[in-house]
MIDO-713440 format. One line per field, with one value per residue (C-alpha): chain; x, y, z; residue number from 1. Coordinates in Angstrom, 1 decimal. Layout:
! residues N
kette c(A/...) .
px c(X/...) .
py c(Y/...) .
pz c(Z/...) .
nr c(NUM/...) .
END
This chain:
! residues 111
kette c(A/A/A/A/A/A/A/A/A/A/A/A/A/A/A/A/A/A/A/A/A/A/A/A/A/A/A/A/A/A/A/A/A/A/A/A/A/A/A/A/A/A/A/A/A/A/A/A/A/A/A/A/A/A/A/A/A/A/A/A/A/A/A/A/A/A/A/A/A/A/A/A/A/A/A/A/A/A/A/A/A/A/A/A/A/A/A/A/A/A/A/A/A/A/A/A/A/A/A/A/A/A/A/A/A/A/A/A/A/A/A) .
px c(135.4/134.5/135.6/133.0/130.5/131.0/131.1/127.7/126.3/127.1/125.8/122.4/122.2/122.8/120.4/117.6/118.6/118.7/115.2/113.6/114.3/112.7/109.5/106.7/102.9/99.4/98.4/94.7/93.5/89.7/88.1/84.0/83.4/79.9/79.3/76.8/73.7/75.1/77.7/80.6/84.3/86.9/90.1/93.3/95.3/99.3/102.3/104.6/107.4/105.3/103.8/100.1/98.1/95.9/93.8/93.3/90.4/88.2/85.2/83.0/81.3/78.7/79.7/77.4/79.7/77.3/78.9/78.0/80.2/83.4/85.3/88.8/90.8/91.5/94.4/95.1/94.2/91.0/88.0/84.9/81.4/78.8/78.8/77.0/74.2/75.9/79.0/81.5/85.1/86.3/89.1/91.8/93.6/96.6/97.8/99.5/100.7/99.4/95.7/94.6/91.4/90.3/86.9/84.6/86.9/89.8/88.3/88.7/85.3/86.1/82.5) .
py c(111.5/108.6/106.2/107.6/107.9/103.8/102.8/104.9/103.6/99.7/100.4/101.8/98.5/96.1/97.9/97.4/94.1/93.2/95.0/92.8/89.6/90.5/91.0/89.1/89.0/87.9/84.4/82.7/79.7/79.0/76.0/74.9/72.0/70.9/71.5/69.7/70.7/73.9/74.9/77.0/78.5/77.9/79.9/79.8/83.3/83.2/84.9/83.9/83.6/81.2/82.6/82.9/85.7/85.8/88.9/90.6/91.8/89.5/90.2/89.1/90.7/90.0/91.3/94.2/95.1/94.0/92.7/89.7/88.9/90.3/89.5/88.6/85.5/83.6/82.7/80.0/82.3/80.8/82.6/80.3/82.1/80.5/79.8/82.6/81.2/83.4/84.8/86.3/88.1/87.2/90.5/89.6/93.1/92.1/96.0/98.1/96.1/93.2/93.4/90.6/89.8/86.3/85.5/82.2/80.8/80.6/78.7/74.7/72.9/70.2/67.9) .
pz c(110.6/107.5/110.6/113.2/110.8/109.7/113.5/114.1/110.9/111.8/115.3/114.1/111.6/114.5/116.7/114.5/113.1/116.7/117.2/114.1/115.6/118.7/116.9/116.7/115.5/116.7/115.9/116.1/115.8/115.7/115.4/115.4/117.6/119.1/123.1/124.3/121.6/120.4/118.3/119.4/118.1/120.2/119.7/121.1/120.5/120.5/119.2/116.9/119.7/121.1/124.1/124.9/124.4/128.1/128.6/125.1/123.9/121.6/119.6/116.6/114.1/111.5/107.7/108.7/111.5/114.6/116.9/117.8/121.1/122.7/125.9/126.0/126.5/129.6/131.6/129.2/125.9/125.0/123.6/123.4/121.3/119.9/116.2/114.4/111.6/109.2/108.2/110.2/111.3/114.6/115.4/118.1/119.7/121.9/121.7/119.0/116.5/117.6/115.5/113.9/111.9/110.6/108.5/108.9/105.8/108.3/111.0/110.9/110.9/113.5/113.5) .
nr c(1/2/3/4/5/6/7/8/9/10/11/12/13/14/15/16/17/18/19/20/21/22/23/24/25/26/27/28/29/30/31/32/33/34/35/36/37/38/39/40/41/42/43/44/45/46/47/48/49/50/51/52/53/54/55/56/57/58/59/60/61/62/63/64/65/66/67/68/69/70/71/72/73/74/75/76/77/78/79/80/81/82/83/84/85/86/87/88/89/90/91/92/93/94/95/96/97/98/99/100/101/102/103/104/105/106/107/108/109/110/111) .
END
């Protein structure tokens, strides 16, 4: 009985051991750069495995909560908007688990 209950026991640690490495979280990267005569932020959304994040839903929102875009990323996981005049959250959702939010302090000012 002790010896079943050890082998289940180790079993159940290397499943979720297993399970943990598998895991991975939303990444973005935003960055202001000028296009043409406007500003705009350009992000790129990723995981932390690595892969590209195509197709998940983007959007922006003042610190009053208006929105102030949305869409989602392209094949290549880019998001493009154009800078807002004031500040701002910019909320990536690639799916359960996978919710990130970043503020105007964590986008690189590239002009």
């Amino acid at each position: 009985m002790l010896r079943n209950t050890i082998f289940l026991l180790i079993a159940m640690c290397s499943t979720l051991m297993s399970s943990l490495s598998f895991a991975h979280y939303p990444i973005l990267t935003c960055s202001v750069q000028q296009a043409d005569e406007n500003k705009v932020v350009i992000c790129e959304a990723s995981f932390s495995n690595r892969a590209k994040a195509p197709n998940v839903i983007m959007e922006v929102f003042s610190d009053e909560d208006e929105v102030l875009a949305s869409g989602t990323t392209d094949d290549q996981a880019m998001y493009q908007f154009p800078l807002p005049e004031s500040d701002y959250f910019i909320l990536m959702d690639a799916g359960p688990g996978h919710v990130l939010e970043i503020s105007n302090d964590e986008v690189s000012n590239n002009l």
